[in-house]
C-alpha positions as CSV (number, residue, x, y, z in Angstrom):
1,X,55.9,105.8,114.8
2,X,52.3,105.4,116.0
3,X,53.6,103.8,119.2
4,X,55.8,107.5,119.7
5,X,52.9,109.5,118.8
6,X,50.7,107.5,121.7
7,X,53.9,108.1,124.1
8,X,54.0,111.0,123.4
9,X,50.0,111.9,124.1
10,X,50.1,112.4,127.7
11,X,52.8,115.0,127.4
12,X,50.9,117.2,124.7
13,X,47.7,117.0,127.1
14,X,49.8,117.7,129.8
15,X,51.1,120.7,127.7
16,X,48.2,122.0,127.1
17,X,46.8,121.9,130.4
18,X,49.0,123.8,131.9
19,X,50.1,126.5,129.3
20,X,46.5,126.6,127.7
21,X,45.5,127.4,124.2
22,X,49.4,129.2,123.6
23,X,50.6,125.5,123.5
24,X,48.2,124.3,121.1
25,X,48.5,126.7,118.6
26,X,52.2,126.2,119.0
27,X,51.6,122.4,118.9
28,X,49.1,123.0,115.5
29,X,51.9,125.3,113.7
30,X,54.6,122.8,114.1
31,X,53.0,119.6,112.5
32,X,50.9,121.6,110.4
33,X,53.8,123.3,108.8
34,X,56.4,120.1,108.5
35,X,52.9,118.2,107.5
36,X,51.9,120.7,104.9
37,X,55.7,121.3,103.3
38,X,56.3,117.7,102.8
39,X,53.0,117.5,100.8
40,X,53.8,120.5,98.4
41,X,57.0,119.4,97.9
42,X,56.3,115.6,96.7
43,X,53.0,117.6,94.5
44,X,55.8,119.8,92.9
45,X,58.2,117.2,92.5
46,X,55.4,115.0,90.4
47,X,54.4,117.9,88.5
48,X,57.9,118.3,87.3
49,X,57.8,114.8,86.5
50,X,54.6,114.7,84.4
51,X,52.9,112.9,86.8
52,X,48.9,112.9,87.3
53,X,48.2,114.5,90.3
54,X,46.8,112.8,93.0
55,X,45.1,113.9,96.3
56,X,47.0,111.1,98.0
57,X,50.5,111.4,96.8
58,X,52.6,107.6,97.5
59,X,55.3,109.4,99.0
60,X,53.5,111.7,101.4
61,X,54.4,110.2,105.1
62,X,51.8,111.4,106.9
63,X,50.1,107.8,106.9
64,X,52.9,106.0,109.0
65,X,52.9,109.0,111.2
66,X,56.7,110.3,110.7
67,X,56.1,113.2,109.8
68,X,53.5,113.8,112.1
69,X,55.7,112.4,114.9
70,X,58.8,115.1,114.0
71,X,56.2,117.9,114.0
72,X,55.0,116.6,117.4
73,X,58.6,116.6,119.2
74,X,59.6,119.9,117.6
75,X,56.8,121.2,118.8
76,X,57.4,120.4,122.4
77,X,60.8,121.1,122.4
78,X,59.4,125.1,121.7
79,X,59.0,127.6,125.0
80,X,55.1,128.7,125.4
81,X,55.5,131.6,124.2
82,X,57.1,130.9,121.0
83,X,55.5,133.4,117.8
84,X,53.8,131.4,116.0
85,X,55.3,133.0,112.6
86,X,58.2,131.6,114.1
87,X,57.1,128.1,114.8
88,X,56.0,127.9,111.6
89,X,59.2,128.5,109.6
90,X,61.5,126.5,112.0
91,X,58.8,123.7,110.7
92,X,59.6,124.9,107.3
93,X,63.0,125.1,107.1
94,X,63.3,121.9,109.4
95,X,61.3,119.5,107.2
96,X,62.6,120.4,103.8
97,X,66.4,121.0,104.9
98,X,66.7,118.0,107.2
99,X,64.9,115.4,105.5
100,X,63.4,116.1,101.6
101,X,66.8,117.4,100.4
102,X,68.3,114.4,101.5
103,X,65.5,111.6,99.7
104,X,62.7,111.7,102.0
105,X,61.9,109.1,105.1
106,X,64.6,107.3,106.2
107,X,67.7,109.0,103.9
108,X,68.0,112.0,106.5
109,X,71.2,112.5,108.7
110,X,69.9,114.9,110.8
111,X,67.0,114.2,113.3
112,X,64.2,116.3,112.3
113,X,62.8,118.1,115.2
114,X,66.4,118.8,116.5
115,X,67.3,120.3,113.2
116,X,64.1,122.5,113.3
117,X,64.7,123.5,117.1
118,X,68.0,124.7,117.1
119,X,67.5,126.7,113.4
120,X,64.9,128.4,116.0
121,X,67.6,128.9,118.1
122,X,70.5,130.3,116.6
123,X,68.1,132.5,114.1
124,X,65.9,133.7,116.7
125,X,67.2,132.9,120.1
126,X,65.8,136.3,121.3
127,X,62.6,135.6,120.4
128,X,62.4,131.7,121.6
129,X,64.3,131.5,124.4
130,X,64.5,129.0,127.5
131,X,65.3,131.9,130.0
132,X,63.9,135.3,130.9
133,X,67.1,137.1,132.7
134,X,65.4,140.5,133.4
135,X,65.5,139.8,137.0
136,X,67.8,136.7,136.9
137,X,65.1,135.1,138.6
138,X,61.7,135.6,137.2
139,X,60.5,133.0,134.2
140,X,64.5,131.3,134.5
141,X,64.6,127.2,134.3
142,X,66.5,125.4,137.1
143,X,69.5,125.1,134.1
144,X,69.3,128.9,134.0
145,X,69.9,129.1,137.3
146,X,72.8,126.4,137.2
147,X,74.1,128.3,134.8
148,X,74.7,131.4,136.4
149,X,75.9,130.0,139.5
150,X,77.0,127.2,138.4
151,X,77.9,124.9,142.0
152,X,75.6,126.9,143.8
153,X,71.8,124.8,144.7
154,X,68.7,125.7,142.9
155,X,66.3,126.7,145.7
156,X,63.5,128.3,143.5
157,X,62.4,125.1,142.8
158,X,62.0,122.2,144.5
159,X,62.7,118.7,143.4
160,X,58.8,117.3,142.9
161,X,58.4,120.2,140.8
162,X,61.1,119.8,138.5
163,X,60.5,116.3,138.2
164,X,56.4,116.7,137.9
165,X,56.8,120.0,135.7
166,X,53.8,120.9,137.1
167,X,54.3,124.9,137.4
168,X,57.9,124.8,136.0
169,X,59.2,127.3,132.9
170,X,60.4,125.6,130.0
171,X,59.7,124.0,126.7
172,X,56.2,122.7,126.1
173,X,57.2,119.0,126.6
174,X,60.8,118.8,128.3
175,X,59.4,120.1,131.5
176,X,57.4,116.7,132.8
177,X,60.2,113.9,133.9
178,X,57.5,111.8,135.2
179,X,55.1,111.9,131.9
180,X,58.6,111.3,130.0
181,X,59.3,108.1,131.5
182,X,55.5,106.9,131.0
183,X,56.2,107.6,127.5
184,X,59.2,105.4,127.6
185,X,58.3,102.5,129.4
186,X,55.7,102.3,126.9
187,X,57.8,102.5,124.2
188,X,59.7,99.6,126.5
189,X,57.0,97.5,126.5
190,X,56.2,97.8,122.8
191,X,59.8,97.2,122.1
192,X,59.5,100.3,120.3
193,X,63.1,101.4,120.9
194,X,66.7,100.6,122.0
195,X,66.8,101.2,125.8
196,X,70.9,101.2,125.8
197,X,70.6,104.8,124.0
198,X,68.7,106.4,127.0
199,X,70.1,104.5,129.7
200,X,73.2,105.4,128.2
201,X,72.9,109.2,127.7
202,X,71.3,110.0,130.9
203,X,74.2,107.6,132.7
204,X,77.0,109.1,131.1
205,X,75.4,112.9,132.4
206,X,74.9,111.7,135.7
207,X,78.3,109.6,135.5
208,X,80.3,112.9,134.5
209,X,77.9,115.3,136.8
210,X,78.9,113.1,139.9
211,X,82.5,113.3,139.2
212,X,81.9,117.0,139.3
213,X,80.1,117.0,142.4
214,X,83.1,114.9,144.3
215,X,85.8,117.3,142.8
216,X,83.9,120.4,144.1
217,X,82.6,119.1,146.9
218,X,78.7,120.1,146.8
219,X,76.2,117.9,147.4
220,X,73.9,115.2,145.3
221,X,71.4,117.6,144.4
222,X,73.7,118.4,141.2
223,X,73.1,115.3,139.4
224,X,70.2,115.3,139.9
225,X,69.6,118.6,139.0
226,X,71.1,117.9,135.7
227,X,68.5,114.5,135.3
228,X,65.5,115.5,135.9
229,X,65.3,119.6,134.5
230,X,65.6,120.6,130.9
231,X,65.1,118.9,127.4
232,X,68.0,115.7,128.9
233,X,64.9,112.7,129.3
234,X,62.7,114.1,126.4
235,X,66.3,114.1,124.1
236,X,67.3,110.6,125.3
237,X,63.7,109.0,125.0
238,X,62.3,110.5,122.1
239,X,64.8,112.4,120.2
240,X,68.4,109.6,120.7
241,X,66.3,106.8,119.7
242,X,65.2,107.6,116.1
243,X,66.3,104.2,114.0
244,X,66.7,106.4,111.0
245,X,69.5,108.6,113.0
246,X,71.1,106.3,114.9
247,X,73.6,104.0,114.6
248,X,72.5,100.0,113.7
249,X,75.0,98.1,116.0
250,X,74.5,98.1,119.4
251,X,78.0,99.0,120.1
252,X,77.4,102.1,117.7
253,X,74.5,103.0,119.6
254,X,76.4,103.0,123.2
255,X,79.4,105.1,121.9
256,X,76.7,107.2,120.4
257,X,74.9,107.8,123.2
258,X,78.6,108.4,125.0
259,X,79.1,110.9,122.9
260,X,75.3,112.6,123.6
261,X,76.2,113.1,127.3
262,X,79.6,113.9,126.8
263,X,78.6,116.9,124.8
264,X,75.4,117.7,126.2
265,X,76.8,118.2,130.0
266,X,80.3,120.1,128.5
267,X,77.9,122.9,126.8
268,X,75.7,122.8,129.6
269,X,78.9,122.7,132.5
270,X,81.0,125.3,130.2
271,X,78.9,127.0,127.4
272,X,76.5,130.0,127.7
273,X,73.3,128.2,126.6
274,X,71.2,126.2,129.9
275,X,70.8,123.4,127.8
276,X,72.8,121.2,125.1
277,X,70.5,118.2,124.4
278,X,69.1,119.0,120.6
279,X,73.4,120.5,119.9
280,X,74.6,117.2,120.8
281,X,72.0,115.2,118.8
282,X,72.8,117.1,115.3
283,X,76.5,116.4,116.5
284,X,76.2,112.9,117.0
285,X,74.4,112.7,114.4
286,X,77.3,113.7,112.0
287,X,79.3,110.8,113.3
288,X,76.9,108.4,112.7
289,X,78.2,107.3,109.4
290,X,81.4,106.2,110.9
291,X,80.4,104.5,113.0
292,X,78.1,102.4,110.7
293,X,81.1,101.7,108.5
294,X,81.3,98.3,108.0
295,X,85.4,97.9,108.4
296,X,85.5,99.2,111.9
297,X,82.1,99.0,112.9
298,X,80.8,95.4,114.9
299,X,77.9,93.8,116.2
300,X,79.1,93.1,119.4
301,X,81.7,94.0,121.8
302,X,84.9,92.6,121.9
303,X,87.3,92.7,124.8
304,X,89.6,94.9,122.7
305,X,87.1,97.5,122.0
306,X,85.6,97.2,125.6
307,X,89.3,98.2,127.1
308,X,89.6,101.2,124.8
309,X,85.9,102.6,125.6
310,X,86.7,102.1,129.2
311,X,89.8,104.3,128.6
312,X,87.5,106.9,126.8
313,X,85.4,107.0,129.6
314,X,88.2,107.3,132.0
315,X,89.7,109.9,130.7
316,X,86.8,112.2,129.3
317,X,85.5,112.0,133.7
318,X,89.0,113.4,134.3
319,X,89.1,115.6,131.7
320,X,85.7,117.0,133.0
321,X,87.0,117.3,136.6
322,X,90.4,119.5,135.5
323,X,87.6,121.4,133.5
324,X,85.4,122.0,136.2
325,X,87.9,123.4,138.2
326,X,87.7,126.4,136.4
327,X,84.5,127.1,136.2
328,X,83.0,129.7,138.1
């Protein structure tokens, strides 16, 4: 966790700096709030107990930076102009619901931040939104744009930007693709994380994004389009990889991080949200279980198991294509 919290430094500057002093109370209200809640609640829970209090409760997580690190990567997943009221009770509601009702560190199911950032979402969507659509132009992400034509290239921005998020409307932390893949290859060198689960999720996007581009017959700008805008890095670096939410075999993990770009590019390709990355994390995360369980699950890959994924594979691409044929 202190290794994420130092990969994840240059983004927060870099948040700051360009947004300004909107991003850092943002930033404040989102680990002060998960921070704060998990203290109260492990107080409470000793006073029912009969314990003593303590200033420094044993349970409190602050120390190994977890919970530090969740309000950190909720609060870059949040637009700049997020109310902080708001900010504040996705924390809230995240924190306890996706992790103290379950045990506390390491018991959860659900990664944290995602949990927080999509109750943000589908409670006040209005209010925290990626896109501005009064003029279908002004303040809309390069997914926004995708998503209303959908085969048709984003010209408002070029490629640099949305790669350098320098200048680019968004989250607080998604926007920088560059600053993202510091982060990771730090976490690389630290062996800090299971490289498969990115490498995975963003092939399996640009795998099925690809497909899409042959079977419509536009041009490489698509997948690319897909890689390097919205929350798809920052999900696959820092949100995919959490050990507690994740699956413990590496043949777990790849089917899991399958599963993260399957359903990340079919809400972004046919639902009517721009981005799918935190929607596909709390539903991967739900499968995560089965595919820990012991009688099925192994440590390696057999040649039995490799035919059937490649199957999988095979058919979700043509699936996609058929699908895409529809689409605008």
């Amino acid at each position: 966790m202190p290794d994420v919290a130092i990969a994840l430094s240059p983004l927060v500057i870099f948040a700051i700096t360009q947004h300004g002093l909107s991003a850092l109370w943002i930033l404040l209200a989102a680990v002060l709030s998960m921070v704060l809640t998990e203290y109260l609640f492990y107080q409470v829970l000793d006073r029912l107990d009969k314990k003593p209090f303590k200033v420094k409760n044993d349970r409190f997580t602050l120390d190994n930076y977890t919970v530090l690190v969740s309000g950190l990567i909720y609060g870059l997943t949040l637009p700049d102009s997020t109310p902080l009221l708001i900010t504040i009770i996705g924390g809230v509601v995240g924190v306890f619901l996706a992790k103290l009702v379950f045990g506390g560190m390491g018991q959860n199911i659900f990664n944290i931040a995602a949990f927080a950032r999509v109750f943000v979402v589908l409670s006040f969507g209005a209010a925290a939104a990626y896109v501005n659509f009064v003029d279908e132009t002004a303040g809309a992400t390069a997914l926004g744009l995708l998503m209303m034509e959908p085969f048709t290239k984003v010209e408002t921005y070029s490629f640099w930007t949305m790669f350098s998020g320098i200048g680019l409307p968004g989250s607080l932390g998604e926007t920088s693709g560059l600053l993202i893949l510091v982060g990771g290859l730090y976490l690389l060198a630290r062996r800090s994380f299971d490289v498969f689960i990115p490498l995975v999720y963003v092939g399996t996007v640009f795998v099925l994004s690809t497909a899409v581009m042959l079977q419509q017959g536009i041009g490489f700008w698509y997948p690319l389009t897909h890689i390097i805008s919205g929350g798809l890095l920052f999900g696959a670096v820092f949100m995919a990889t959490d050990p507690v939410t994740a699956p413990i075999t590496r043949p777990g993990r790849v089917y899991f991080a399958f599963g993260l770009g399957v359903i990340t590019f079919v809400i972004r390709l046919f639902g009517t949200l721009p981005e799918g990355v935190v929607f596909a994390i709390l539903i991967m995360n739900m499968f995560v279980p089965a595919l820990d369980y012991a009688r099925w699950s192994n440590s390696r890959f057999t040649v039995r198991s490799g035919l059937i994924f490649a199957a999988v594979v095979a058919l979700t691409i043509l699936s996609v294509m058929v699908g895409a044929s529809y689409v605008g």
